[in-house]
N, C-alpha and C positions, 0 to 999 in steps of 0.2 A: 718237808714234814714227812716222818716215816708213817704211812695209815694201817699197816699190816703188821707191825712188828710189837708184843707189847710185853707187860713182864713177870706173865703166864701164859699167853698164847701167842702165837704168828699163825696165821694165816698165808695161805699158799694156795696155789696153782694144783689143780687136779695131775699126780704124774699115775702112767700106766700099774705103777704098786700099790697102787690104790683101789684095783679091781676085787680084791678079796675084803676089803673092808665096804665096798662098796656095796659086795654081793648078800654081805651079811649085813648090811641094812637095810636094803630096799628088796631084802626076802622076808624080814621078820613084820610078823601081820603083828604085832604090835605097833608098829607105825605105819601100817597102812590107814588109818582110818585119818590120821594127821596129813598123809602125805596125799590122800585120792586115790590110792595105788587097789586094787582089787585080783591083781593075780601075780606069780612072780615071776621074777626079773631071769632072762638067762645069762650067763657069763659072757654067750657070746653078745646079745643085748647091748649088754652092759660096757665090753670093750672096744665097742662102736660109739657107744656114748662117749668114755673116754677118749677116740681116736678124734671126734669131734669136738671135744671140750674147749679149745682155744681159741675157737671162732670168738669174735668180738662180741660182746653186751649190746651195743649199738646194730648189729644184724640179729643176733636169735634172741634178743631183748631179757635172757638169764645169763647168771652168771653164779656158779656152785664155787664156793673155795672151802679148802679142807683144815678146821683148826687143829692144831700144832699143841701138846701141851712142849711148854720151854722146857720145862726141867727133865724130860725127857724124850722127848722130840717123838710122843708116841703119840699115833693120830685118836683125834678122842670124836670130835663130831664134823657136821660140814654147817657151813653158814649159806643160804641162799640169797641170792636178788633174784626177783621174777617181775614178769610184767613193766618190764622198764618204758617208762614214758618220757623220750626226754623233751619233746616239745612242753609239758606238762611237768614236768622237772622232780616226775614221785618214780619208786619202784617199790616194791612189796619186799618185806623180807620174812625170813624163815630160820628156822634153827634149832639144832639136833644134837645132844651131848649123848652117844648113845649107850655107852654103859653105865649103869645106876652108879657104881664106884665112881664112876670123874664128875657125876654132879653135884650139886653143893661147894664146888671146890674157887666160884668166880668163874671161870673156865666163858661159859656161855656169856657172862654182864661183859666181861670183857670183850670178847669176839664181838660180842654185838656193837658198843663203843667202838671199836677198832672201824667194822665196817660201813657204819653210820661217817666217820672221817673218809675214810676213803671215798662212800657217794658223794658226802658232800664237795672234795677237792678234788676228784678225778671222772665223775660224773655230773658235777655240778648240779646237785638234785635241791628243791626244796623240801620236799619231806618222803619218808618212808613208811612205810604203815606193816601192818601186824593183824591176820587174819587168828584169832584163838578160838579154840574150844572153850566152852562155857566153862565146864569142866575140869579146864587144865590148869589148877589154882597156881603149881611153881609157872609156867608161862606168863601167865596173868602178874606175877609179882616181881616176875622178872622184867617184864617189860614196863611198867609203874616205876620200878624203881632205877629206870634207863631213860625216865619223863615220857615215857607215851602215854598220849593223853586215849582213854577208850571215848569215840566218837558215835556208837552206834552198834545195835545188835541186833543181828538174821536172828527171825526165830525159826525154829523146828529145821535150821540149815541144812545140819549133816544127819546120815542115815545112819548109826550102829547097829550094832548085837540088841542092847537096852531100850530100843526106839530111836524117835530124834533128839538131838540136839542144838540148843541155841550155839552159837559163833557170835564172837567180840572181836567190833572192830576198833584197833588199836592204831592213832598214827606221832609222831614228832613231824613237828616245822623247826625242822635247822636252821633257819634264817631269822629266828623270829630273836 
């Protein structure tokens, strides 16, 4: 069963030319308040991160892969697992289309399916969950319309500019 390959996006492996796409995302304080990030990233950081990247899911319990669009094989956002439990058979996931141009496009529904297959046949996970901003209504629709089901909500979670905000938590049982 291919779980990475789909027919707008594939999903891939962090390689080192991904350090400039990198740098401009985890610089842009627009997604730091999504990511927990409060200062930025330096390049050299950053290509230590990359130089670590391969290490197994199963030791540093994440796992970053960089979606692909197919029709032009241009990198558009990355898809996270974190927090992998595999006694517990859940990981968190994440995800980031980062130019306003490639959203709307599927791009994210799909990546997300892709790697929701992948846990389930290569990690063997029973479900995966989805931390969202109250706020983040394309997130929230996005993930609804991929069957997670929202299970619970932090309130006054995260800290902004605007004060706090509530966080929705999102999961699927792929077993069910």
């Amino acid at each position: 069963m291919q779980t990475l390959k789909g027919a707008l996006v594939n999903l891939r492996a962090l390689e080192p030319t991904d350090l400039d796409f990198l740098y401009q995302l985890e610089n842009d304080e627009n997604v730091w308040e999504v990511s927990n990030t409060t200062k930025p990233f330096s390049k050299f950081v950053l290509k230590q991160y990359l130089d670590n990247s391969h290490r197994d899911i199963y030791e540093v319990k994440q796992l970053r892969l960089v979606i692909c669009a197919v029709e032009s094989t241009k990198t558009v956002g990355f898809i996270d697992l974190f927090d992998f439990e595999p006694k517990h058979q859940r990981v968190g996931v994440g995800i980031v289309i980062f130019d306003a141009k490639d959203r709307g496009k599927g791009y994210a529904a799909e990546a997300l399916k892709l790697v929701e297959d992948y846990a389930k046949v290569h990690l063997k996970v029973h479900q995966l969950y989805a931390n969202i901003s109250a706020d983040n209504k394309r997130s929230v629709v996005l993930f609804e319309k991929a069957g997670y089901k929202k299970a619970g909500e932090k309130k006054d979670w995260i800290v902004s500019e605007d004060g706090f905000k509530d966080e929705f938590f999102y999961q699927i049982i792929l077993n069910a």
